[in-house]
C-alpha positions in Angstrom: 0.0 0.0 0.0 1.0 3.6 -1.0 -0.5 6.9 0.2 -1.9 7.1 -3.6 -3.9 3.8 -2.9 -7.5 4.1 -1.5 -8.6 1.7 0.9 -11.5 3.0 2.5 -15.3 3.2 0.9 -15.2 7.1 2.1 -11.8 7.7 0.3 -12.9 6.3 -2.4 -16.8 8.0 -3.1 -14.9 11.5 -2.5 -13.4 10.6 -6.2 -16.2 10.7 -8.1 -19.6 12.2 -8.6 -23.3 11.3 -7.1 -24.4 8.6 -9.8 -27.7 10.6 -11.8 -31.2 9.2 -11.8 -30.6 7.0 -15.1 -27.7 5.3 -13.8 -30.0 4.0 -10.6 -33.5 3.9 -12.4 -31.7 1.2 -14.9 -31.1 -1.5 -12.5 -34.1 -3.9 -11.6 -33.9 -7.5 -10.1 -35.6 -9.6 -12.9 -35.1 -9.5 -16.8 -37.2 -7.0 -17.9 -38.6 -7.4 -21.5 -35.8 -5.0 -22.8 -33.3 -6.7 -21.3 -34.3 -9.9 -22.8 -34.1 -8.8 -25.9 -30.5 -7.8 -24.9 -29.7 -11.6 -23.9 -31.9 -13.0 -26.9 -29.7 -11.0 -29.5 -25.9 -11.6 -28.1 -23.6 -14.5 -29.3 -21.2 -13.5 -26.9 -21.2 -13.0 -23.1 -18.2 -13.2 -20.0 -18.7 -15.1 -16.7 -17.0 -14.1 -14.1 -17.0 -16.2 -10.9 -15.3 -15.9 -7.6 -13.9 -18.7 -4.8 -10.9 -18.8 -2.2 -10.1 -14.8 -2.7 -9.6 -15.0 -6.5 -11.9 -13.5 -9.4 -12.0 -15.2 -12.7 -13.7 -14.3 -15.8 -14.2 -16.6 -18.4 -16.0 -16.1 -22.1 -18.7 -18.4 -23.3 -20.2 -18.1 -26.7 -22.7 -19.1 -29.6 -25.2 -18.9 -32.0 -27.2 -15.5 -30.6 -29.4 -17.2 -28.0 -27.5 -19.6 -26.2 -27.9 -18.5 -23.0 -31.2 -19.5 -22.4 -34.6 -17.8 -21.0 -36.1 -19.8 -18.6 -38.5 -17.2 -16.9 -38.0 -13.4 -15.7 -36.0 -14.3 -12.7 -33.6 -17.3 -13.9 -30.9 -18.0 -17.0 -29.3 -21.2 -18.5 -26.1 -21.2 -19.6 -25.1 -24.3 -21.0 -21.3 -25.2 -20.7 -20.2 -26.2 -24.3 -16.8 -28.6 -25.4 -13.8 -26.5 -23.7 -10.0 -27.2 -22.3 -12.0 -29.2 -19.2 -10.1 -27.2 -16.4 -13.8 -26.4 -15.6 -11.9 -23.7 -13.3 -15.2 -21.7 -13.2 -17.7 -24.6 -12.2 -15.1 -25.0 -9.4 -15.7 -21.5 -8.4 -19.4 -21.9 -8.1 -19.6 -25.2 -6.5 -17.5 -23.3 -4.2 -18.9 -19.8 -4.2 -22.6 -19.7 -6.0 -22.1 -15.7 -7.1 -21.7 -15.1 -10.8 -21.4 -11.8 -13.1 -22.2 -12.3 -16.7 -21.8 -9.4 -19.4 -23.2 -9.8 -23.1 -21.8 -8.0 -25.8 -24.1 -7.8 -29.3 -21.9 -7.6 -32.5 -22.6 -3.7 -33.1 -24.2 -2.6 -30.2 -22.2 -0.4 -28.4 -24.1 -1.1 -24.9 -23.4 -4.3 -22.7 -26.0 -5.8 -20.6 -24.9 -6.9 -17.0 -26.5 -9.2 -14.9 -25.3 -10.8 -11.3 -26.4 -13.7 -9.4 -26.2 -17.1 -8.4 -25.5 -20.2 -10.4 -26.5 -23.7 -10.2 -24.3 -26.6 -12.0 -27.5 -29.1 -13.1 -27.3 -32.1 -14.8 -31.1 -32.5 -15.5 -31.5 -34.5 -18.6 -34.5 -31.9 -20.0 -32.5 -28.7 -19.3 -29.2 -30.4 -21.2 -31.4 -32.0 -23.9 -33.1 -28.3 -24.1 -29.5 -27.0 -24.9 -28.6 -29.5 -27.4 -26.8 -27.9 -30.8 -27.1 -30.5 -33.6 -28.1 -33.4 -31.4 -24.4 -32.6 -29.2 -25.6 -32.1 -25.7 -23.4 -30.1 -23.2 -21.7 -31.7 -20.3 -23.9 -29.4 -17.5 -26.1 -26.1 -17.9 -25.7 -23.0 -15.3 -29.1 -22.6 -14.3 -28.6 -19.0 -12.8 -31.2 -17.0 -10.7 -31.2 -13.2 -11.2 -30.2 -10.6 -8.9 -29.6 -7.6 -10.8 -29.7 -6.5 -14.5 -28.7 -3.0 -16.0 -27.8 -1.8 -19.5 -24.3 -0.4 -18.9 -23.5 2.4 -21.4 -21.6 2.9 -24.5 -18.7 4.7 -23.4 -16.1 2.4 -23.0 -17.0 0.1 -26.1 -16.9 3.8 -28.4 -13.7 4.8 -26.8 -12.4 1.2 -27.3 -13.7 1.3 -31.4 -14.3 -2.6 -30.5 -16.1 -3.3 -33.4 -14.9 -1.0 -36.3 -13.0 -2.8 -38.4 -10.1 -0.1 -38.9 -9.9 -1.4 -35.1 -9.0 -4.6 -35.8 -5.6 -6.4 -36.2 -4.1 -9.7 -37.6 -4.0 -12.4 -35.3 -0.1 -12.7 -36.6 0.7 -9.4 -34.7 0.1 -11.7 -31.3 2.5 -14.5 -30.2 -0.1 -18.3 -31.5 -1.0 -20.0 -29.0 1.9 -22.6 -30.1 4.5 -20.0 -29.5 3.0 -19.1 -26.2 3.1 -23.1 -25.2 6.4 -23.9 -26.3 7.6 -21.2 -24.3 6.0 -21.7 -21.0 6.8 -25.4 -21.3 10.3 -24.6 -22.2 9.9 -27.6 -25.4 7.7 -29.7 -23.6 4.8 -29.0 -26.1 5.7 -28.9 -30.2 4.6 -25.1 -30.4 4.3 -25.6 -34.3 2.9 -28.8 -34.2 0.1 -27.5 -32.1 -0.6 -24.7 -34.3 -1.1 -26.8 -37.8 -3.3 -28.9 -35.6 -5.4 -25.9 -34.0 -8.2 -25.6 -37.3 -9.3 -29.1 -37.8 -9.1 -29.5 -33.5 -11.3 -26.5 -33.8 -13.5 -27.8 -36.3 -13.8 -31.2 -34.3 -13.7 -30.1 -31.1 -16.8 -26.9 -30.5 -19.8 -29.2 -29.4 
């Protein structure tokens, strides 16, 4: 700790301004019928999960949809083919609180919505989250606390999804690189990368 590092609620409030009316009328405990169409419409969302004193975020995607409406009050998120480290189904069965935040290709405002997840294995909710007959392995089954629209600003100042924004994935280490490194040999970096389409082809359900 440093002088220059707040650590009190008090210090902290006496940085910034009273939030306005908008930014506390937005929030509401259930998925409003706006908000649904927030959820309905992204392919894209980030789950954040907490357990022992560490935060994780994690980001789940699909076809726009994927994270399911089962009523006003409660979400399914179905948890697709990954790396199975399955580090944020530890969390929860740990610590139930979640975070998610959806992104919409275009849309410049996020939708964010905390709770508290469920791992179930219920052979309607995974058959209800079945993509081409492949079923996922568990579905969240997450019960609302809070949902609010957050705004634009940091997705404009960001340019997220202009394409003068964007860069080619050769300007970044491949994941190859990145594992031959940090296993100093022990994994074929190059060997992984020629293998990384068809694995991805084979490997998303």
């Amino acid at each position: 700790m440093t002088a220059h590092t707040l650590t009190t609620l008090e210090a902290l409030e006496a940085r910034y301004a009273e939030p306005g009316a908008a930014s506390l009328a937005k929030e509401v405990d259930y998925l409003h019928p706006h908000y649904r169409a927030f959820v309905e419409a992204s392919p894209f969302c980030l789950l954040s999960t907490v357990a022992g004193g560490q935060a994780e975020c994690s980001p789940r995607g699909d076809a726009p949809g994927f994270v399911q409406v089962l009523d006003e009050r409660t979400l399914l998120l179905p948890d697709r083919r990954g790396n199975n480290r399955i580090d944020s189904l530890r969390n929860i069965i740990a610590d139930p609180r979640v975070g998610l935040l959806f992104l919409v290709p275009g849309v410049d405002e996020t939708l964010r919505v905390a709770g508290t997840a469920q791992i179930s294995v219920d052979p309607a909710l995974i058959a209800r989250c079945e993509v081409d007959g492949k079923a996922p392995a568990t579905v969240l089954v997450i019960a609302i606390r809070s949902v609010f629209f957050q705004c634009a600003r940091a997705l404009v100042r960001s340019q997220l999804w202009s394409p003068q924004a964007q860069i080619p994935r050769s300007a970044l280490p491949s994941n190859g690189t990145i594992l031959a490194d940090l296993s100093r040999g022990g994994i074929d970096g190059h060997a992984y990368d020629e293998a990384q389409p068809e694995r991805l082809r084979g490997t998303l359900y």
